[in-house]
C-alpha positions in Angstrom: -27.1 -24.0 20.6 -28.7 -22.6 23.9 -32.4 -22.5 23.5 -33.6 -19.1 24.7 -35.5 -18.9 28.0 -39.5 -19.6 28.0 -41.8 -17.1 28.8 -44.3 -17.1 31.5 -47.5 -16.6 31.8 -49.3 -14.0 33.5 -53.0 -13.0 33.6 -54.2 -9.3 35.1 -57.9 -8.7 35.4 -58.4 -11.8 33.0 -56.0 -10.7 30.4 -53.3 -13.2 29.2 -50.0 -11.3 29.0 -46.4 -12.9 28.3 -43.4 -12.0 30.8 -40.1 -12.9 29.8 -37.3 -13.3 32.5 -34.9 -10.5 32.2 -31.1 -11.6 30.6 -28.2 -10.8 31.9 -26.2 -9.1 29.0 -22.9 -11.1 27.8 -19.8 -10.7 30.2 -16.6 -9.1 28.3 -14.7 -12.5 28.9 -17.5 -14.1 26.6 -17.6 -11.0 24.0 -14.0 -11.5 23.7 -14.2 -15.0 23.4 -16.9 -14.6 20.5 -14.7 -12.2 19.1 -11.4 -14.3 19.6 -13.7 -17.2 17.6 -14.9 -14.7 14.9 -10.8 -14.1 14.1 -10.4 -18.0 13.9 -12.8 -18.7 11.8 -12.5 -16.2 9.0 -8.9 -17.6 8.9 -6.7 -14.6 11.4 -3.8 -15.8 13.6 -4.1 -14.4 16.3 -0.5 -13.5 17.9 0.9 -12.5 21.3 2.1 -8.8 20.6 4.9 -7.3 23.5 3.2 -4.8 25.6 -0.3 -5.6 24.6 -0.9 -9.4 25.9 -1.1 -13.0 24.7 -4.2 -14.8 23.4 -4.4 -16.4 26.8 -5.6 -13.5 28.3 -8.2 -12.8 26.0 -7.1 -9.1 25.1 -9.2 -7.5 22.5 -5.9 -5.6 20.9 -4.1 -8.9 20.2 -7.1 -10.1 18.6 -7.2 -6.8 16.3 -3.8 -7.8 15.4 -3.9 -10.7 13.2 -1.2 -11.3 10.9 -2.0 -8.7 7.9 -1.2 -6.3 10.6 1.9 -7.2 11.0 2.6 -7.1 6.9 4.5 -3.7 5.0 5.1 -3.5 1.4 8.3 -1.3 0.6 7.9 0.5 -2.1 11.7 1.6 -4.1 11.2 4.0 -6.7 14.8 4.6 -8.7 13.7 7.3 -10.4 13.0 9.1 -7.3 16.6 8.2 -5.9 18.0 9.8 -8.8 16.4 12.9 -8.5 17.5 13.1 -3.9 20.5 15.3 -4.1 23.3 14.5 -2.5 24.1 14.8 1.0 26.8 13.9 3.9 24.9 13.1 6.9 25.8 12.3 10.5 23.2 9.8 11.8 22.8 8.8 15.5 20.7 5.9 17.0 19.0 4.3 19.7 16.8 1.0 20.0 13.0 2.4 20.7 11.6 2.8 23.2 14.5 3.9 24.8 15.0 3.6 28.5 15.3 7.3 30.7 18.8 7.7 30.3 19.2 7.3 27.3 16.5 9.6 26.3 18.1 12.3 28.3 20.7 12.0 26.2 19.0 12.9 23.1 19.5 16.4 21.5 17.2 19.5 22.5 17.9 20.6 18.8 16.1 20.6 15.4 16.8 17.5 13.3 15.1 14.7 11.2 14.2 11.5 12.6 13.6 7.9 10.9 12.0 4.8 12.5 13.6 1.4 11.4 12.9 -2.0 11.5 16.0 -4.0 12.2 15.1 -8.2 12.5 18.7 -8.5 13.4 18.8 -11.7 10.9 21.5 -13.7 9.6 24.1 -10.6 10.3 23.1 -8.6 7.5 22.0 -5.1 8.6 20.5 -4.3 5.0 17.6 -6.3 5.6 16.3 -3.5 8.0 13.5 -1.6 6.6 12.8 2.4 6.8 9.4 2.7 8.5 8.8 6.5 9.1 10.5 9.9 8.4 9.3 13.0 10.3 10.9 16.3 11.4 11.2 18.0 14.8 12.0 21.5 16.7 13.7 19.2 19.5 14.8 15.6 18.7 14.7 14.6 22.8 10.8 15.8 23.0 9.3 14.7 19.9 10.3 11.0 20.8 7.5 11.1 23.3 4.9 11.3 21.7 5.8 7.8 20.1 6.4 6.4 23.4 3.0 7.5 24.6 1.8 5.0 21.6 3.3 2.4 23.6 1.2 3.3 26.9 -2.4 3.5 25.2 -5.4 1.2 23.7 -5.3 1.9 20.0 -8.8 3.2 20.0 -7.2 6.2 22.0 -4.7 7.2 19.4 -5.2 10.1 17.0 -2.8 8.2 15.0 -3.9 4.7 14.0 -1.1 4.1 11.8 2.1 5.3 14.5 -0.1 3.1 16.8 0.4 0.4 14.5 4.0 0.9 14.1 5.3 0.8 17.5 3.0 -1.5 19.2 3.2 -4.1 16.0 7.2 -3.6 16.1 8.2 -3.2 19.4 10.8 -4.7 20.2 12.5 -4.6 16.7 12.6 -0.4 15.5 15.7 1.8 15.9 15.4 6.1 16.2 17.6 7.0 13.8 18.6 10.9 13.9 20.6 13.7 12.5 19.8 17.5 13.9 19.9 20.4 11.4 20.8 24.0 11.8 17.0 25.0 12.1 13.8 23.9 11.6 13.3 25.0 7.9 16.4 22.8 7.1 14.6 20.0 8.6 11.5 20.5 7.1 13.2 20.3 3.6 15.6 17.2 4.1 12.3 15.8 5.1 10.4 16.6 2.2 13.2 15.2 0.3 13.7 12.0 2.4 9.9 12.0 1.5 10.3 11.9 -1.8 12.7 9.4 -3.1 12.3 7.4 0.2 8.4 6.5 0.3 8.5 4.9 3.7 5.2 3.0 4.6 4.4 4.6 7.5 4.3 8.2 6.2 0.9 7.9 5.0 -2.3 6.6 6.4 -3.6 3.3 7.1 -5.9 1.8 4.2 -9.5 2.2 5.7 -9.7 -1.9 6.3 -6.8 -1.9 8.6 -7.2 1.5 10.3 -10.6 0.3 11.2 -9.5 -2.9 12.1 -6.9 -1.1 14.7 -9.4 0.9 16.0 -12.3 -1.9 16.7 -11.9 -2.5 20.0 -11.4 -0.8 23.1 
């Protein structure tokens, strides 16, 4: 443990008065260091997320994002399946973040859209895992917004939880969607995806881990 500077002594017209040498304030490479130890210690793995940095380089956001982070609970509900009516859907997709052209080639129409974890695992495509539903007046704009998640420090997004869900899954989430007729028809098959669906992301971040994305700059 450092031992923290001595003070000197000074007299002024016969008056004894301490002076202690000024201290340069912590650099960030040792705040994130601290911080990087803090994590360890109360028992965190810290991991190297895509687009955000590896341990090595001592980025605060990969230290925010510690294993629990990276943790969903599905929640299936069968009596809410039975009460979804029934409907014959044409879904489209394309991995996320998709690259230019294939973003041009999105629809400029009304539609619902679904984010989807896929682990691509032992060739069973079941094992993917609705994330998020949501609704939009033109499928091709409304994906930038979640791109724009990609490009920013979580303490700049007005949306902790979409932060967390394509930063902490990049790499693995599909854009699923289907375009309706208008945008009242896609704000009800969302309300009834909603319903008997219950996907994770759809509502907020529990205060400990919306804080927790947010703590560092």
């Amino acid at each position: 443990m450092n031992n923290p500077p001595s003070p000197a002594m000074s007299t002024s017209t016969g008056t004894a008065s301490t002076v202690f040498p000024a201290v340069a304030p912590p650099s960030s490479k040792v705040l994130a260091e601290n911080a990087l130890a803090a994590l360890k210690a109360a028992g965190h793995s810290v991991l190297d997320v895509p687009g955000i940095g590896p341990e090595s380089t001592l980025d605060l956001h990969a230290m925010a994002l510690d294993g629990k982070l990276f943790e969903v609970t599905s929640s299936l509900d069968r009596r809410q399946w039975a009460k979804a009516p029934t409907r014959t859907l044409t879904w489209q997709s394309v991995p996320f973040p998709p690259d230019p052209t294939t973003r041009r080639s999105l629809p400029n129409y009304s539609g619902v859209y679904a984010f989807v974890a896929e682990p691509s695992l032992f060739s069973l495509p079941q094992t993917s895992t609705l994330l998020y539903v949501g609704k939009a007046k033109q499928i091709r704009v409304r994906i930038r917004a979640y791109i724009s998640e990609l490009k920013i420090r979580s303490i700049k997004s007005g949306r902790p939880h979409i932060w967390r869900m394509t930063n902490a899954w990049n790499g693995h989430l599909r854009y699923y969607y289907t375009t309706t007729t208008d945008v009242a028809a896609a704000e009800a098959l969302e309300d009834e995806m909603l319903d008997a669906l219950n996907p994770y992301f759809n509502k907020e971040l529990p205060a400990e881990l919306s804080q927790r994305v947010r703590a560092f700059p």
